[in-house]
C-alpha positions in Angstrom: 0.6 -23.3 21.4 -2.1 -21.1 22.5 -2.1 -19.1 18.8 -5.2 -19.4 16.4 -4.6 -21.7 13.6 -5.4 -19.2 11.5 -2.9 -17.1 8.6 -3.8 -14.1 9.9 -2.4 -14.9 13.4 1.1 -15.0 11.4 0.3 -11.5 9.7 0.0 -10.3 13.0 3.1 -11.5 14.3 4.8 -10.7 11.1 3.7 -7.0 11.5 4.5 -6.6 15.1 7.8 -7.9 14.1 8.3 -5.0 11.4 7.3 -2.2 14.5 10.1 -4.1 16.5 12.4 -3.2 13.9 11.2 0.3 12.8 11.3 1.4 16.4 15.2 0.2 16.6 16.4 1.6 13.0 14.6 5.1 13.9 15.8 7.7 16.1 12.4 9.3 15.5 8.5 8.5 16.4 7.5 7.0 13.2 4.4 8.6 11.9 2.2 5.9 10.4 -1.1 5.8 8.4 -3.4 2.7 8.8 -5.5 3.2 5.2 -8.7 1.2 5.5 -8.4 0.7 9.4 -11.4 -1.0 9.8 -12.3 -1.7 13.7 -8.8 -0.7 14.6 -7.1 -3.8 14.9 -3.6 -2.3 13.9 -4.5 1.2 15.1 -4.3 -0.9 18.4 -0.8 -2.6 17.4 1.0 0.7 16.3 0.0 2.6 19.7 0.9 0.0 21.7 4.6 0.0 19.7 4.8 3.9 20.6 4.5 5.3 16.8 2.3 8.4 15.8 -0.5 6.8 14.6 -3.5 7.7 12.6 -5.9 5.5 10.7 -8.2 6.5 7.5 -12.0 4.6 6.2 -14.2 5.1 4.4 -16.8 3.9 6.9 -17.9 6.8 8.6 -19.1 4.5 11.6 -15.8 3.1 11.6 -14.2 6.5 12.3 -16.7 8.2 14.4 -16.2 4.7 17.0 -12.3 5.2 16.8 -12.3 8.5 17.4 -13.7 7.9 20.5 -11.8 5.7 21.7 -9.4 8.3 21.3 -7.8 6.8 17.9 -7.0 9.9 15.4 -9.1 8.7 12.7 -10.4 10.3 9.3 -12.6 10.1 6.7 -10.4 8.2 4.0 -11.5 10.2 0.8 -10.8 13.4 3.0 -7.4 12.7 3.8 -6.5 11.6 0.1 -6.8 15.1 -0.8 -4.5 16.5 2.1 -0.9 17.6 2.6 -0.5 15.2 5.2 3.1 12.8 5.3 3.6 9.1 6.7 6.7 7.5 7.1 4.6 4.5 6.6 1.3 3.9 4.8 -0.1 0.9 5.6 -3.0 -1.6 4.3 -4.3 -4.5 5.3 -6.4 -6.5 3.4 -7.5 -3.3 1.6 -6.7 -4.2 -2.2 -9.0 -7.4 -2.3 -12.0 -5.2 -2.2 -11.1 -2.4 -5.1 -11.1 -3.7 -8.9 -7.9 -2.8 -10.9 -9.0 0.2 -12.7 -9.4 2.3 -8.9 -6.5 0.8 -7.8 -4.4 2.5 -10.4 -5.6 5.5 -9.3 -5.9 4.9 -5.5 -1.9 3.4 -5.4 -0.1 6.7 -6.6 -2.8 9.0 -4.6 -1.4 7.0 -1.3 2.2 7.1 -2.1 1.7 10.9 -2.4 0.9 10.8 1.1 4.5 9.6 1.9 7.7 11.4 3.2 10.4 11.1 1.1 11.6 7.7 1.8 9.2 6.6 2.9 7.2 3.1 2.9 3.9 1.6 1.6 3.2 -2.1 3.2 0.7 -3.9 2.0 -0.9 -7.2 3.8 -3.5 -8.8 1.1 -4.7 -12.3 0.7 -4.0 -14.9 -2.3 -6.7 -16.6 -4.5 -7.4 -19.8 -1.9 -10.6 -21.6 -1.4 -11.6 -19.1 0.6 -10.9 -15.7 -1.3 -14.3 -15.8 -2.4 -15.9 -16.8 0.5 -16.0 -12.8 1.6 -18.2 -11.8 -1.4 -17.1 -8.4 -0.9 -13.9 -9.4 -2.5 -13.2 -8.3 -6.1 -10.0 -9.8 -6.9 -6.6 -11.5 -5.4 -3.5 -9.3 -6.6 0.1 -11.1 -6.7 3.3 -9.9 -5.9 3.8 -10.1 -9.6 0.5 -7.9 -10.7 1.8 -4.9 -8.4 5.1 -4.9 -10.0 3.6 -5.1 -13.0 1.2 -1.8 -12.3 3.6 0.0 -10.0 6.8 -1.1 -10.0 9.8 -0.8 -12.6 9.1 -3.4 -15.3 8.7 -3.6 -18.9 6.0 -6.1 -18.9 3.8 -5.2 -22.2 0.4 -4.3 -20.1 -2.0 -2.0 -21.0 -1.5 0.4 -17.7 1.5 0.5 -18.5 4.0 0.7 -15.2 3.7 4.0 -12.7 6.8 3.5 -11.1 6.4 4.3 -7.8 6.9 1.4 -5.6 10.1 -0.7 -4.9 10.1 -4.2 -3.1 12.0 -4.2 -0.3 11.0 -7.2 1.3 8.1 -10.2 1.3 6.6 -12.5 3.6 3.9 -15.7 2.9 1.6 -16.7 5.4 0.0 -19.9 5.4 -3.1 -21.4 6.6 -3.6 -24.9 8.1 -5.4 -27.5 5.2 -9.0 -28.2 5.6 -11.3 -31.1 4.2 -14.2 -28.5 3.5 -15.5 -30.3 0.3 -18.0 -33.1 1.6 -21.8 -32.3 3.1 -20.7 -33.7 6.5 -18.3 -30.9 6.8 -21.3 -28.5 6.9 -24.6 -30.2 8.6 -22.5 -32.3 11.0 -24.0 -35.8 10.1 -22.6 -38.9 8.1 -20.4 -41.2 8.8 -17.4 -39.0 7.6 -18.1 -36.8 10.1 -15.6 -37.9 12.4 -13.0 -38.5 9.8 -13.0 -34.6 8.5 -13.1 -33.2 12.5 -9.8 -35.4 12.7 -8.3 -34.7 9.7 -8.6 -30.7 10.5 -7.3 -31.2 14.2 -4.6 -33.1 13.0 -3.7 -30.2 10.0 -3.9 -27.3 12.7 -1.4 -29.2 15.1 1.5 -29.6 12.4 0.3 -26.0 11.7 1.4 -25.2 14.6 3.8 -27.6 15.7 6.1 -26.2 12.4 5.1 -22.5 13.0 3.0 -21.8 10.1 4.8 -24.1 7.7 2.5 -26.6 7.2 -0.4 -25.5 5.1 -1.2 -23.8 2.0 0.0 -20.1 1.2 -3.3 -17.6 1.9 -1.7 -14.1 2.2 1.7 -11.7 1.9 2.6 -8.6 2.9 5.1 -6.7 0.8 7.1 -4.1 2.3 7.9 -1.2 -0.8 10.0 2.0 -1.1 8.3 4.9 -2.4 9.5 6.6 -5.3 10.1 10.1 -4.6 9.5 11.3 -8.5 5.8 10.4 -8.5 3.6 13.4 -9.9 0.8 14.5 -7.9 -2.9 12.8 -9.2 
C-alpha cells in the first residue's frame, strides 16, 4: 500500500466515499459549504466530485489565496450572517479549536445556513496522545457531548439541548500505535533506538495491512440531519 499511515488518510477516503454516494442519491448538483476550509484541501475534493462548492474562514489569507485559485471563498463571519443555503455544511477539524460556550452559538448559526433537509458533517479528532500536541486545540468533543448540546436528549446539562441535529450515520478512524514515550524516540541516540524505529514500522504495516484496523481510534466524522424548526440566532 502506497497510503500514509496516518487517520487522516482514512477521513479522506471516508469523505470521498460520502461524495460517491451524494452524487448517485441526487438528481441535483449538491451545493456544499466547506466551514473552516483552511488551505482548501476539501474545496479540492468537492470540485473534483462535480458539486457546487464554496468554502468559508476566518483567515483572511486563507480566502484571498483560494479565491484565486479560482475557489469561491468568503470571509466566515460574513457569511454567518447571510441568506445563503447548503445542502451540506461541512467541517473538518473545525470544533477542536472553539471552547464550548462559542460552539453553542456557532452550531445553530451553521445549521441555519441549511436547506431544509439538509446535512451538517462534522470530521473532528478524539482526545489521543496527540490532541494536545496542536496547542491550538481547546478541547476533544464526543459523539456523546454533541448529542448532548444539539441533539434530542434529556441529559440534565446546563445548555440544555438545542435540538437541531440528528445522527444519521458515524465513522472511527484510527491511527497506527507509536512508542513515542522514551528520549531515543526524539534525539535519535540510545540503544533503544532501533527497537522503537521497528516497533513503529511494524505498527504502520498491520495498519495497513488490516485497512485502518489496527491502531487506536484518533477521529470521527458524524454525518447529521438538520432540524428544520431551528429559530434563527
Amino acid at each position: 500500500m502506497s497510503k500514509v499511515a496516518h487517520y487522516q488518510t482514512l477521513e479522506t477516503e471516508r469523505v470521498q466515499a460520502l461524495v460517491n454516494r451524494w452524487i448517485s442519491d441526487s438528481d441535483a448538483k449538491l451545493r456544499v459549504l466547506d466551514f473552516g476550509c483552511g488551505k482548501g484541501k476539501y474545496l479540492e475534493l468537492f470540485t473534483a466530485g462535480g458539486l457546487d462548492v464554496h468554502g468559508a474562514d476566518t483567515n483572511d489569507d486563507y480566502v484571498h489565496e483560494l479565491n484565486a485559485r479560482g475557489f469561491n471563498v468568503f470571509n466566515a463571519r460574513e457569511i454567518l450572517k447571510s441568506d445563503e443555503k447548503y445542502d451540506v455544511v461541512f467541517l473538518s477539524h473545525l470544533v477542536e479549536h472553539v471552547g464550548p460556550d462559542n460552539l453553542a452559538l456557532l452550531i445553530p448559526k451553521l445549521c441555519n445556513l441549511v436547506c431544509p433537509g439538509g446535512m451538517l458533517v462534522m470530521l473532528t479528532p478524539l482526545l489521543g496522545e496527540r490532541f494536545y500536541f496542536d496547542f491550538s486545540h481547546i478541547r476533544p468533543y464526543y459523539p456523546q457531548s454533541i448529542r448532548h448540546a444539539f441533539g434530542q436528549t434529556s441529559a440534565p446539562l446546563s445548555y440544555g439541548s438545542l435540538n437541531c441535529l440528528t445522527l444519521e450515520d458515524i465513522y472511527f478512524f484510527k491511527d497506527p500505535y507509536r512508542t513515542r514515550k522514551l528520549r531515543s524516540f526524539y534525539v535519535g541516540t540510545g540503544p533503544w533506538r532501533g527497537v522503537i524505529n521497528a516497533v513503529n514500522r511494524l505498527s504502520d504495516i498491520l495498519w495497513r495491512i488490516t485497512g485502518g484496523q489496527f491502531g487506536v481510534v484518533a477521529s470521527w466524522l458524524g454525518v447529521y440531519r438538520v432540524s428544520t424548526d431551528i429559530e434563527d440566532v
